[in-house]
N, C-alpha and C positions, 0 to 999 in steps of 0.2 A: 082679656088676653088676646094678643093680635096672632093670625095664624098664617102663616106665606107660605106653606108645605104647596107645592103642586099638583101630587095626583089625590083623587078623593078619598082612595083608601087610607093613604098617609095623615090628610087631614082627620081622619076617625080615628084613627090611630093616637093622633096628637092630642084631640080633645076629649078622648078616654082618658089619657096617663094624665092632663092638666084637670079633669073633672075629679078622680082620685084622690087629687090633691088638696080638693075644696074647691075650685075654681068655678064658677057659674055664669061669667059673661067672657061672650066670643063675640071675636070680628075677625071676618074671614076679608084679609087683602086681595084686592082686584088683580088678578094678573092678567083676563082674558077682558078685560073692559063690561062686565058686565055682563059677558055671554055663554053658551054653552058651559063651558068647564068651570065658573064662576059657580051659578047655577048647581051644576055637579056637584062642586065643592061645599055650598053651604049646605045642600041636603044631606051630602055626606054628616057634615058637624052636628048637623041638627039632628039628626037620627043618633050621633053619638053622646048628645049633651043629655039629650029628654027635655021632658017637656018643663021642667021645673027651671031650665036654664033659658039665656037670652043669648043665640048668635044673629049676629046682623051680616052683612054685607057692606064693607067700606064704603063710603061716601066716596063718590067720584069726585078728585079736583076738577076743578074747572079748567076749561080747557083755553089753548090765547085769543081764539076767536069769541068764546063765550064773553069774557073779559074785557072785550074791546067794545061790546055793545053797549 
């Protein structure tokens, strides 16, 4: 399940009511590139999922300069 909430609290929040559900793999969407609040956010999910669950961190597209090489 993909998660695009913004602050970390929201994201634990989300990945409570979806783990409730049954739900057991997360991917927390990039919105900070990778940085700080990204970070934040998947500690967030991951504290909220446990440890029996999988959240990752989206795979960053490539960027036009990467592409061009």
């Amino acid at each position: 399940m993909r998660i695009s909430t913004r602050r970390p609290a929201d994201v634990a929040h989300e990945v409570e009511a979806l783990f409730r559900e049954g739900r057991r793999d997360f991917v927390i969407e990039r919105i900070d590139h990778g940085g700080m609040l990204d970070l934040e956010r998947l500690g967030a999910a991951r504290y909220a999922a446990g440890l029996q669950s999988k959240v990752e961190l989206e795979a960053e597209a490539p960027t036009a300069l990467a592409m061009a090489r």
